[in-house]
Structures are given as C-alpha cells and as structure tokens.
N, CA and C of each residue as an Amber inpcrd file, in Angstrom:
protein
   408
 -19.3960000  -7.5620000 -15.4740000 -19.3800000  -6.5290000 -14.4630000
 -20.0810000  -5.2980000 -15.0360000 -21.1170000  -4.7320000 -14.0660000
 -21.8320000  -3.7790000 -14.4890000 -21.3890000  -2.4980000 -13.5920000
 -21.0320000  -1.4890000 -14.8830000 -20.7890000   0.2350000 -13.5920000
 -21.4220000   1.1010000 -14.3030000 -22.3680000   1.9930000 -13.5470000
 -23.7470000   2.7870000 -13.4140000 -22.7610000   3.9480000 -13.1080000
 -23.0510000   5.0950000 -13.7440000 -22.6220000   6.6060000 -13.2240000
 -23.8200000   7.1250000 -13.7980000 -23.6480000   8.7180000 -13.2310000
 -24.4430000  10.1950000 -13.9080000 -23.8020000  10.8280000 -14.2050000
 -23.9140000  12.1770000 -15.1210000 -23.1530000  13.4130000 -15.1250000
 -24.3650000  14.3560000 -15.1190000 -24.3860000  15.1040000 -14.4330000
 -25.5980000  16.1450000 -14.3660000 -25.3260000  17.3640000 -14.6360000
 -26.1100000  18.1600000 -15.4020000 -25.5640000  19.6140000 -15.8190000
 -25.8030000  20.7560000 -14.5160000 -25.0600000  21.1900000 -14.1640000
 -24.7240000  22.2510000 -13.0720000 -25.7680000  23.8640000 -13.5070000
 -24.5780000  24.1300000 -14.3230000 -25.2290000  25.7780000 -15.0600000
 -23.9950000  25.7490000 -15.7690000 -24.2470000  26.6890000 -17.2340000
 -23.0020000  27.0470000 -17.9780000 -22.5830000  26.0040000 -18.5320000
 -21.7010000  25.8380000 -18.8400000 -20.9330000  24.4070000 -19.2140000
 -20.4200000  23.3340000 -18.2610000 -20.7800000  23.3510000 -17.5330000
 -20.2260000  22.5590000 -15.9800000 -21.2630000  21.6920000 -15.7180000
 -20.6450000  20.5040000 -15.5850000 -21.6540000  19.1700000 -15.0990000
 -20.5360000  18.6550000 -13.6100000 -21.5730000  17.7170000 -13.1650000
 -20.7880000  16.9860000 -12.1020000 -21.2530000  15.4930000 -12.1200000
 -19.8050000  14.8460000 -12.5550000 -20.0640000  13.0120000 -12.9370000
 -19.9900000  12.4690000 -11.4900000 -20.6920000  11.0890000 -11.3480000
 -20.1420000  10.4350000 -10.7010000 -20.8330000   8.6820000 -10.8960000
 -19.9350000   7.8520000 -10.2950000 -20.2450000   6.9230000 -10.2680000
 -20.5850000   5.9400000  -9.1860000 -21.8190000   5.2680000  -9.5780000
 -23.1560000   4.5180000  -8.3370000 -22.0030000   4.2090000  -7.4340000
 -21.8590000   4.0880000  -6.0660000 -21.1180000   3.8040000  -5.1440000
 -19.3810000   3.9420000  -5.6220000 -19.1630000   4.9460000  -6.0290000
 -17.9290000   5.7710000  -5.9200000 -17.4280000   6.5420000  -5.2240000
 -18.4980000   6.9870000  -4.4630000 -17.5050000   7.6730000  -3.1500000
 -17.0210000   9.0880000  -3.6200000 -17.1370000   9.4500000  -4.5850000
 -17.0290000  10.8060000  -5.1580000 -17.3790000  11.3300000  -6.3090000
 -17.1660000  12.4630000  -6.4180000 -18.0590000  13.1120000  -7.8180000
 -16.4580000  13.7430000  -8.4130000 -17.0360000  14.7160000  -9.7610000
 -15.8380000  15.3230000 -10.5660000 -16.5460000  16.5140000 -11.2280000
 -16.2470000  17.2770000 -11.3710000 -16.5780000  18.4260000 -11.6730000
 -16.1310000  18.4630000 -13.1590000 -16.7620000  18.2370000 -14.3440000
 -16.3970000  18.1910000 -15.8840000 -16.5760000  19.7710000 -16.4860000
 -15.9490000  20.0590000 -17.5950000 -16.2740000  21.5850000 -18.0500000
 -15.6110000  22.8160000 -17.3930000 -16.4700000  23.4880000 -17.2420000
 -15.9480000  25.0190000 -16.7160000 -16.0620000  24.6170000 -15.4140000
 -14.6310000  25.1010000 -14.6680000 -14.4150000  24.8730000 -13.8120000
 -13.9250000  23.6090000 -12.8290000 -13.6820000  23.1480000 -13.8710000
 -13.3110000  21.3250000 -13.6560000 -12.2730000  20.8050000 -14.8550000
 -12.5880000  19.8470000 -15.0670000 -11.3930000  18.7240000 -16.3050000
 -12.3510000  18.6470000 -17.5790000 -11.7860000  18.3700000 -18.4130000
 -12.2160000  18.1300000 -19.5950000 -12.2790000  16.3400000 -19.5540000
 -13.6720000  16.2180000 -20.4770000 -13.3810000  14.5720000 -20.1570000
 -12.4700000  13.9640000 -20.7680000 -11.9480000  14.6860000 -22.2020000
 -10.3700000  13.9340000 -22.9390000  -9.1650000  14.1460000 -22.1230000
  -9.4120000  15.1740000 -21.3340000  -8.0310000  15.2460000 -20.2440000
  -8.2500000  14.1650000 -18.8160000  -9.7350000  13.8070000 -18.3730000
 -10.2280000  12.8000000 -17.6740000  -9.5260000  11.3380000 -18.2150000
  -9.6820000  11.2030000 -19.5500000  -9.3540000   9.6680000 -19.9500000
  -7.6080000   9.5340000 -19.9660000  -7.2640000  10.9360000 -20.0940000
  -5.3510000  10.7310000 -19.7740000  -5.2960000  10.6140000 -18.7320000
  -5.8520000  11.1090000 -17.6750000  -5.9340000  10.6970000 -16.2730000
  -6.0890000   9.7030000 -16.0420000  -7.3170000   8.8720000 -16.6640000
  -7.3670000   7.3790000 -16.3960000  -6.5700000   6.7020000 -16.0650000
  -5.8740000   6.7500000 -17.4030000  -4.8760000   5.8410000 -18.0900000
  -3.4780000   5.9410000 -17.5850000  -2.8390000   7.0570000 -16.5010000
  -1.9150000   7.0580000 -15.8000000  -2.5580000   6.6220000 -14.6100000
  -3.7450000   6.8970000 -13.6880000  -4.1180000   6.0090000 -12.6860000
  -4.1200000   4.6750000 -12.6050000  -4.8260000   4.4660000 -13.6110000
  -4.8880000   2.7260000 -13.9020000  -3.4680000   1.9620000 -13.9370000
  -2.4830000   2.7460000 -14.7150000  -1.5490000   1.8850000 -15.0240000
  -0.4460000   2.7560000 -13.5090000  -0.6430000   3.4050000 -12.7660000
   0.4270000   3.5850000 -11.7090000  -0.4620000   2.5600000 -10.7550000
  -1.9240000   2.1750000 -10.7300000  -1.7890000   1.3180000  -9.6070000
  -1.5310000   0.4270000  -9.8860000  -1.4670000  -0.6390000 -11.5030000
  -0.7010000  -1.5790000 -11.7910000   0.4340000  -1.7760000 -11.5570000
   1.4070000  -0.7130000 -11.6350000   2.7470000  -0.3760000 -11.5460000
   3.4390000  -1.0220000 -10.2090000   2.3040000  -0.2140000  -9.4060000
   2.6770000  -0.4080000  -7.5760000   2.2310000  -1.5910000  -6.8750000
   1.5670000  -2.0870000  -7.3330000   0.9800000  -3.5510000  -6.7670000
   1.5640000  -4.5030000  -7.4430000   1.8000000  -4.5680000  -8.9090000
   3.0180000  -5.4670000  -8.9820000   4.2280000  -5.3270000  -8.4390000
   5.0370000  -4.0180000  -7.8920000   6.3980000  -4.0100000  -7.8910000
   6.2170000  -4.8890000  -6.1690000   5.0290000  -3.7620000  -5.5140000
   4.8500000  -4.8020000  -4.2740000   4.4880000  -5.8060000  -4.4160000
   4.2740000  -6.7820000  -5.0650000   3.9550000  -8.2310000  -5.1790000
   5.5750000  -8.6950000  -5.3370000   6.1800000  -8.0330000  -6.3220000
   7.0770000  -8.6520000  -6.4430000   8.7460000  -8.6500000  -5.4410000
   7.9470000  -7.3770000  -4.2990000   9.1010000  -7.3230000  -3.3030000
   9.7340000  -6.3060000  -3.4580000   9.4520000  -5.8010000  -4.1680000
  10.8960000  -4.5240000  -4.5030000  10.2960000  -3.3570000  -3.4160000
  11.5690000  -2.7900000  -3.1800000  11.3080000  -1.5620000  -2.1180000
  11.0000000  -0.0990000  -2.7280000   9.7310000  -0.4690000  -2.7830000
   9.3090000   1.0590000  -3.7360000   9.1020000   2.0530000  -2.8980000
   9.5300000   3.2010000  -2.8100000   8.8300000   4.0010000  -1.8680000
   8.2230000   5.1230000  -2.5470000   7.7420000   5.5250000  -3.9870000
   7.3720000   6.8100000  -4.3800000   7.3420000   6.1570000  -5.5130000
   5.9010000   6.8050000  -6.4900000   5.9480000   6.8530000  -7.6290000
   4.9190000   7.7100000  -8.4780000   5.6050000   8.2590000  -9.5100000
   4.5850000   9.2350000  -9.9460000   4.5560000   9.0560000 -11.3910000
   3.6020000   9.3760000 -12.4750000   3.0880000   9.1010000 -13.5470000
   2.8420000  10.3370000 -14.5550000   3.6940000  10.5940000 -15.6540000
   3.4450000  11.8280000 -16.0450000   2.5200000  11.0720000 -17.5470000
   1.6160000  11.5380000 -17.9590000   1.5550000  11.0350000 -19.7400000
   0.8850000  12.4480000 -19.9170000   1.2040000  12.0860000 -21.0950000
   0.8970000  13.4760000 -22.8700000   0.2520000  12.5970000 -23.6020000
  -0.6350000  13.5240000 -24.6810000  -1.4080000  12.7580000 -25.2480000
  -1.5320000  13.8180000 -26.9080000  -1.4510000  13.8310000 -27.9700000
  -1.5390000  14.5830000 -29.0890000  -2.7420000  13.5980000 -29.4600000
  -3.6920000  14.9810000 -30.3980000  -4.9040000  14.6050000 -30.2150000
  -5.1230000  14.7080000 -32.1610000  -6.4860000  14.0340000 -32.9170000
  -5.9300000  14.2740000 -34.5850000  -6.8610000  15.8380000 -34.5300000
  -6.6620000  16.6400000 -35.3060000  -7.3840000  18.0110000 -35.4620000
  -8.7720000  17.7690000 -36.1180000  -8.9670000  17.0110000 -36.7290000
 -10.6090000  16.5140000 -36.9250000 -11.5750000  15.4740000 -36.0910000
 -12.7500000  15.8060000 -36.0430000 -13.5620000  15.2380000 -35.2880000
 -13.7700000  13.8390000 -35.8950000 -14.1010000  12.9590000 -34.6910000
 -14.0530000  12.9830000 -33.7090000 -12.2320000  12.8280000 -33.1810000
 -11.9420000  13.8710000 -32.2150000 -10.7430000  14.2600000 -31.7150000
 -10.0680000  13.6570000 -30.8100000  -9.6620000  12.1330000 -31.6950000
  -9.4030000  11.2770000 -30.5420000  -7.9970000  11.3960000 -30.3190000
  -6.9910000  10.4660000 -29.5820000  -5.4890000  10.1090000 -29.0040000
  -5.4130000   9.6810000 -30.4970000  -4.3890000  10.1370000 -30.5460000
  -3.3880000   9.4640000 -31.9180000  -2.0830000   8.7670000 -31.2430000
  -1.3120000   9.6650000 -30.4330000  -0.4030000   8.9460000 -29.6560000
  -0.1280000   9.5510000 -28.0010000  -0.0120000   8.5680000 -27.1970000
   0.1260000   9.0760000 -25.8760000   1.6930000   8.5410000 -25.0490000
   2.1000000   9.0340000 -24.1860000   3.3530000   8.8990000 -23.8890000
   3.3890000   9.0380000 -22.5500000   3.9450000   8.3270000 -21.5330000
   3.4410000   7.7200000 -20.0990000   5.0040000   7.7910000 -19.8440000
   5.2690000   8.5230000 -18.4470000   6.5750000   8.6770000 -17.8070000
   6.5850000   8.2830000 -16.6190000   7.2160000   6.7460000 -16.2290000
   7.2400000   6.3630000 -14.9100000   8.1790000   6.8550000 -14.2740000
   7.8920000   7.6820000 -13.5790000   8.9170000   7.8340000 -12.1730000
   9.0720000   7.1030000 -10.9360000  10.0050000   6.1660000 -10.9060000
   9.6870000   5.1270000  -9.5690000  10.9450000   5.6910000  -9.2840000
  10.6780000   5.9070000  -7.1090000  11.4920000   6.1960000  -6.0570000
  11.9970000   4.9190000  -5.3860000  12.8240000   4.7090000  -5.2290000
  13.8970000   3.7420000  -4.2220000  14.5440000   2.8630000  -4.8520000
  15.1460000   1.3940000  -4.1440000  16.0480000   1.0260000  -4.7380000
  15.2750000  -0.1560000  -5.4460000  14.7200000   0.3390000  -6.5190000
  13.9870000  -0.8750000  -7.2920000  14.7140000  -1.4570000  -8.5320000
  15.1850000  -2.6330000  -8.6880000  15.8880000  -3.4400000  -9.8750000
  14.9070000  -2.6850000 -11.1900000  15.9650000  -2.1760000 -12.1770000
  14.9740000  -1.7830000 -13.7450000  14.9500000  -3.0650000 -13.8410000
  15.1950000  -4.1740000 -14.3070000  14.3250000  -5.2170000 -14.8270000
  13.1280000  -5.6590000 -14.6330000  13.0310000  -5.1490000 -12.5020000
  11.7970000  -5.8890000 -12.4020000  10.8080000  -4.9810000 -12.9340000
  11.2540000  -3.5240000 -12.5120000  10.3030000  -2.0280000 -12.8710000
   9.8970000  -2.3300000 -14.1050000  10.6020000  -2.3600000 -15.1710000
  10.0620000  -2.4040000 -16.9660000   8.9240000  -4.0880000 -16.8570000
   9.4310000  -4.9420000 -16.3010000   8.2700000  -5.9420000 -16.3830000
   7.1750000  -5.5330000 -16.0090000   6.7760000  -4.8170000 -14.7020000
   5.6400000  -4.3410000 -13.9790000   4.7100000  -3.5110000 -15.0370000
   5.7470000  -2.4740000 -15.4070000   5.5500000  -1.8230000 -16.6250000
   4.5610000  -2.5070000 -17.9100000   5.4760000  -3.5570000 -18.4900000
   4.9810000  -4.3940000 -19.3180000   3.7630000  -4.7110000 -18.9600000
   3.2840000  -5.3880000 -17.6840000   2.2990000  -6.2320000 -17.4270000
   1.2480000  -5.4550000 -17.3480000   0.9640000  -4.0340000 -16.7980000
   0.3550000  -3.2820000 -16.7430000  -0.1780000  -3.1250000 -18.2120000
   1.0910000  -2.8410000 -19.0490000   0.4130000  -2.5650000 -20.2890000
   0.0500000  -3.1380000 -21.5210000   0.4630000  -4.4400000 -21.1440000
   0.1140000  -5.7550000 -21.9280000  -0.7890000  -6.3480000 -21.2250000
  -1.6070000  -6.6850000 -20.5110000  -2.6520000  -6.9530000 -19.8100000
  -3.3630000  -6.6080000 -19.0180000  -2.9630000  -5.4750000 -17.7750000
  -4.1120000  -5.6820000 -16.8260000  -4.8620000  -4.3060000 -17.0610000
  -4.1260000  -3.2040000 -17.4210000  -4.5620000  -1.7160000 -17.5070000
  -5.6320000  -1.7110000 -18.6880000  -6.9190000  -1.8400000 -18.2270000
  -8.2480000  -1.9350000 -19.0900000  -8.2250000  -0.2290000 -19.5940000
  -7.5900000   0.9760000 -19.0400000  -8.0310000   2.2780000 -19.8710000
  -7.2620000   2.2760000 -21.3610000  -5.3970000   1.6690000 -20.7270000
  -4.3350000   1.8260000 -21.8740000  -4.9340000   0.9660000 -22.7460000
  -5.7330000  -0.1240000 -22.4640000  -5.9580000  -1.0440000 -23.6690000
  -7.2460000  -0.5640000 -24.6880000  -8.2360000   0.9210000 -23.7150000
  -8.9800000   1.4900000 -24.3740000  -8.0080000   2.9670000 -25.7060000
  -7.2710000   2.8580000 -25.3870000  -6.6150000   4.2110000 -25.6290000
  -5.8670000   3.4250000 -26.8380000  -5.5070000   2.0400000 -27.2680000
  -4.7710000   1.7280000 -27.9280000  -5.5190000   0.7720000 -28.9330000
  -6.7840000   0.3240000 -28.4680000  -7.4040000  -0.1590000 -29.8720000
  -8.6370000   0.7840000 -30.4430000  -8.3550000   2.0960000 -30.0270000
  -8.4270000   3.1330000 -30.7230000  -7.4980000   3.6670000 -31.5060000
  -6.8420000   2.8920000 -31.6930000  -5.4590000   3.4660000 -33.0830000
  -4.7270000   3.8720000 -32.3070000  -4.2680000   4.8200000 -31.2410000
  -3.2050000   5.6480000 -30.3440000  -1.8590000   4.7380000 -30.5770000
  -0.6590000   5.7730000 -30.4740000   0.4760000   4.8140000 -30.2640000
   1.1020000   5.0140000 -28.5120000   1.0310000   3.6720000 -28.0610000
   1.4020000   4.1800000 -26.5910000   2.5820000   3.8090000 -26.1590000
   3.6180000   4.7750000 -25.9710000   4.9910000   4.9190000 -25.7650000
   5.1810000   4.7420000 -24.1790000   6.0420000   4.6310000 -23.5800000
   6.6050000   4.9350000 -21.9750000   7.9870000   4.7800000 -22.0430000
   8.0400000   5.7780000 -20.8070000   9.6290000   5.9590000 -20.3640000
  10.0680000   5.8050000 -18.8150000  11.0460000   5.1690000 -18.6150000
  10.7790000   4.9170000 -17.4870000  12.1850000   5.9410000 -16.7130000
  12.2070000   6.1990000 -15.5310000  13.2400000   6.6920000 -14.3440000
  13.2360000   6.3100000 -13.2640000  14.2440000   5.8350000 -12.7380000
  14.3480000   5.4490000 -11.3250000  14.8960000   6.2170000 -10.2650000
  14.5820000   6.9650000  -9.5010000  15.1410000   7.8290000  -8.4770000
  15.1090000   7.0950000  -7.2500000  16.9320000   6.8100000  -6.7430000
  17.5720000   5.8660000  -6.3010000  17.7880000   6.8100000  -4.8300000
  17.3410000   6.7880000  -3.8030000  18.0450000   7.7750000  -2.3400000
  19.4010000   8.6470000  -2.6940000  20.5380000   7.8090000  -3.4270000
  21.3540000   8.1430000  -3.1400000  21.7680000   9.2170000  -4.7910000
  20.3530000   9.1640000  -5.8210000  20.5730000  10.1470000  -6.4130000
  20.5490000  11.7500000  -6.5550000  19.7860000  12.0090000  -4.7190000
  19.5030000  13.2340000  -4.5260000  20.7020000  14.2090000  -5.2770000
C-alpha cells in the first residue's frame, strides 16, 4: 500500500500537510500542532478506532469513548518517545473483560502508529475506565 502526502511552507514557521485524497489538510508549526504532538495524536486515533470497532464487533453497548495519552520525550536529539501512556475512557455498560481485550488487540496487532511508537524503544502503558450511566 502506497500513501503520497505534501507539507508546504506557508510563511514563518507554518506549513500545511496533507495527504493525496485525504480530504483535509493540517496546519504544522506556528499556529497549528507540532508534528511530535501529531504522532501522539496518531496513536490515540488509531488505537480509539480500534477500540470502537472491535467493542462493536463484539456487541457491547458502547456509547462514548475518549482517549487521553502523554508521551515523555529523551532531552537529546533526535527527541524521540521514550514512554507513552494511553487512557481509555469507555461510556456504557461495557463488560471490562471484553474492553481490555479490544484494548489488547488494538495494541498487539492492528494499531500500525502504537506499533511505530514502540519499536522505537517507547514503553507503552494504558489505563483503562469505564463510565457506567449509572455512575453519574
């Protein structure tokens, strides 16, 4: 599988990426994301849509879910992830067994960013929470 992007320089420090039939652009630099704060982004996108398409595959009544990760970075160049830490927040009445498998699978196989982030040396932690209706 082949994927084609640009990033083009704007003015100042500001470029704008995007990728061949993506449907949108990103604003990098001043005035936008940093691309090491881009790849923590990834890596909670990637692995919350893993998250949600397995739990719906597997039936569970998910209704909400949100993805927090942190990332500590080493102080010498090149300034990569040393360790990153991923906080699932899943809404409704979803079984933790099935949630932590989904979890698992995401991050033992299908999430191609976490698996970039981790054979780069990173240590990748997660935590999971379930917010149940009736925990309001």
């Amino acid at each position: 599988m082949s994927v084609k992007g640009r990033v083009k320089w704007v003015e100042g420090m500001q470029f704008i990426g995007s990728i061949e039939d993506g449907g949108c652009s990103i604003v990098l630099g001043e005035g936008g994301i940093s691309p090491m704060k881009l790849l923590l982004l990834s890596v909670a996108g990637c692995t919350a849509y893993d998250v949600m398409m397995i739990l719906k595959k597997m039936r569970e009544p998910i209704e909400g879910l949100e993805v927090e990760i942190s990332g500590e970075r080493r102080e010498e160049h090149p300034r990569v992830y040393t360790k990153v830490n991923i906080h699932y927040r899943i809404y409704g009445d979803v079984k933790e067994e099935k949630a932590r498998r989904a979890i698992e699978l995401s991050q033992d196989k299908y999430c191609s960013a976490s698996a970039h982030i981790k054979m780069s040396g990173a240590e990748v932690t997660y935590s999971l929470e379930i917010v149940r209706g009736d925990d309001d």
